[in-house]
C-alpha positions, 0 to 999 in steps of 0.5 A: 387919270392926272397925269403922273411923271410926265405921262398921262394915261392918253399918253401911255395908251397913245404910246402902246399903241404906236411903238409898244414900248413903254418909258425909259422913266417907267422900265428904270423905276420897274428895275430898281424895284424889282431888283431891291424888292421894295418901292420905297427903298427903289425910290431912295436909289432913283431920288424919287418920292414914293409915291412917283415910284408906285405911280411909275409901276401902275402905269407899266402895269397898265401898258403891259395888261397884268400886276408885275409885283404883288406885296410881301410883308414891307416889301415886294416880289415879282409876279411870274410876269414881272420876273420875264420882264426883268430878265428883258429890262435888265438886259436892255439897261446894261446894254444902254449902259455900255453903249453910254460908256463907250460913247463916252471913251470914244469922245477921246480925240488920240483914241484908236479902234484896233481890231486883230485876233487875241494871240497877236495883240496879246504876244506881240502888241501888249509888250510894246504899247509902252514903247507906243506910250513913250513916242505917241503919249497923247494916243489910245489905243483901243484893242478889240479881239477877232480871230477872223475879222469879217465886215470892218468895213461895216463898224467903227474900226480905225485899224484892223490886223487880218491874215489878208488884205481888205481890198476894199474901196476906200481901205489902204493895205500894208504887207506887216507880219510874218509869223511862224511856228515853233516848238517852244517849252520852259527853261528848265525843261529846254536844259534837260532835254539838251542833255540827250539826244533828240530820239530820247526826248520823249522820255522826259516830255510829251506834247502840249497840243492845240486843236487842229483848226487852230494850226496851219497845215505845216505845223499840223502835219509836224505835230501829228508826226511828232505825237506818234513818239511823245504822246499828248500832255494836254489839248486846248482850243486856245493859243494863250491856254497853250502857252500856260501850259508851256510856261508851267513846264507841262510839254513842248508846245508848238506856238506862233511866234508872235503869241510868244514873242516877249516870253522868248526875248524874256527866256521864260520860254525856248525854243527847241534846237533841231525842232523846225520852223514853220510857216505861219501866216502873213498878217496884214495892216489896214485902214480907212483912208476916211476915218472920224480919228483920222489923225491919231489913227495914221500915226498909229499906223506908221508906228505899227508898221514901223515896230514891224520892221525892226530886227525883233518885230518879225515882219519880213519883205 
């Protein structure tokens, strides 16, 4: 058979037989028409003749041993095989893809990998990359969400905000954030239940509940106390959920105050006098001490901790 595409039938059978894995140039042309339904429009997507295309298909028809496609009027569709392989080679592809992509982010010398749990980036982080933006322009920042962050060691992370030190070799810790919880609702709702006492407030509002593996221990307890007066408005598995529901005005809502930490300094929430404080986690700060973005990234460390300990940050001693 001569050869089409750069790879010749004593190539395909030598490339099946070591590695089972076809072309990258074979799986492209098989998705492009597998997921348009014709070769020669598949072939216009890819700048390809038509020809090359069927050739492209025959050859991974041969690789695997079946027919991926058999013909529909002017198009094609896929034979069961085919669509069992497509699902594979398109899940394959996009996963290239974004590979492609984020090798292409991290080609940006100012970027930095931060990695910390949603609530925190988003309530207390977010509000203050501005701020990040007008003292370090040149720094990106790169926010990856884990609630629990595991193995960093073990990935690209310049930064990681965990509720524990590290301590690994190799990993400087910086004691950062202290947070706490609070009852908090909405304006509106704040102002009606100041005008009773707190042994009526459950006549005008119930409780917005996370689920207990969400609280710490104090706050659960709190909760739990509470619940038996108000009763529940609604329960969710997720701190930002929660705080909709707060927002919206659902219920008083027991959150970390750093997930609602721009929301209380911008009065779209309050936090309830006579309510307690509770204790929350101490949340720390760590990074590699050899690290590829080493520059960028120990200015962002400074920065970050030095945001920590402003009056409004929340970190404490």
């Amino acid at each position: 058979m001569p050869e089409r595409d750069g790879l010749s039938a004593e190539g395909v059978s030598e490339q099946a037989g070591a590695s089972r894995l076809p072309s990258l140039r074979l799986l492209a042309g098989f998705e492009a028409a597998a997921r348009i339904g014709s070769f020669s429009r598949a072939a216009e997507s890819l700048h390809l003749s038509q020809s090359a295309i069927s050739h492209q298909i025959q050859q991974l028809e041969e690789f695997v041993g079946q027919p991926l496609f058999h013909r529909v009027g002017r198009g094609v569709e896929l034979t069961f095989a085919g669509e069992m392989l497509q699902q594979s080679v398109g899940r394959a592809l996009e996963t290239l893809r974004r590979g492609l992509d984020r090798i292409a982010v991290y080609t940006d010398p100012g970027l930095v990998a931060l990695v910390g749990p949603a609530f925190l980036l988003q309530g207390w982080l977010q509000p203050r990359l501005s701020a990040l933006r007008a003292a370090h322009p040149d720094i990106v920042p790169l926010l990856s969400i884990d609630e629990e962050p595991g193995q960093a060691d073990e990935i690209d992370v310049d930064l990681l905000i965990s509720p524990r030190p590290m301590s690994l070799d190799g990993w400087e810790d910086a004691r950062w954030l202290r947070d706490e919880w609070l009852f908090v609702c909405a304006p509106a709702l704040a102002e009606e239940l100041a005008g009773l006492p707190f042994e009526r407030h459950h006549e005008l509002a119930r409780l917005v509940c996370l689920e207990r593996a969400r609280l710490p221990d104090a706050a659960e307890a709190e909760t739990q106390r509470l619940l038996r007066r108000f009763g529940v408005a609604a329960i969710y598995d997720d701190a930002q959920l929660a705080r909709d529901a707060a927002l919206r005005g659902y219920g008083i809502a027991c959150l970390s105050s750093l997930a609602v930490d721009e929301d209380l300094r911008d009065g779209r929430l309050r936090a309830l006098a006579g309510y307690p404080r509770l204790p929350g986690a101490q949340w720390w700060l760590s990074r590699p001490e050899n690290a590829v973005r080493t520059e960028a990234m120990e200015r962002m460390f400074e920065w970050l901790l030095a945001a920590g300990a402003e009056p409004d940050g929340n970190a404490h001693p």
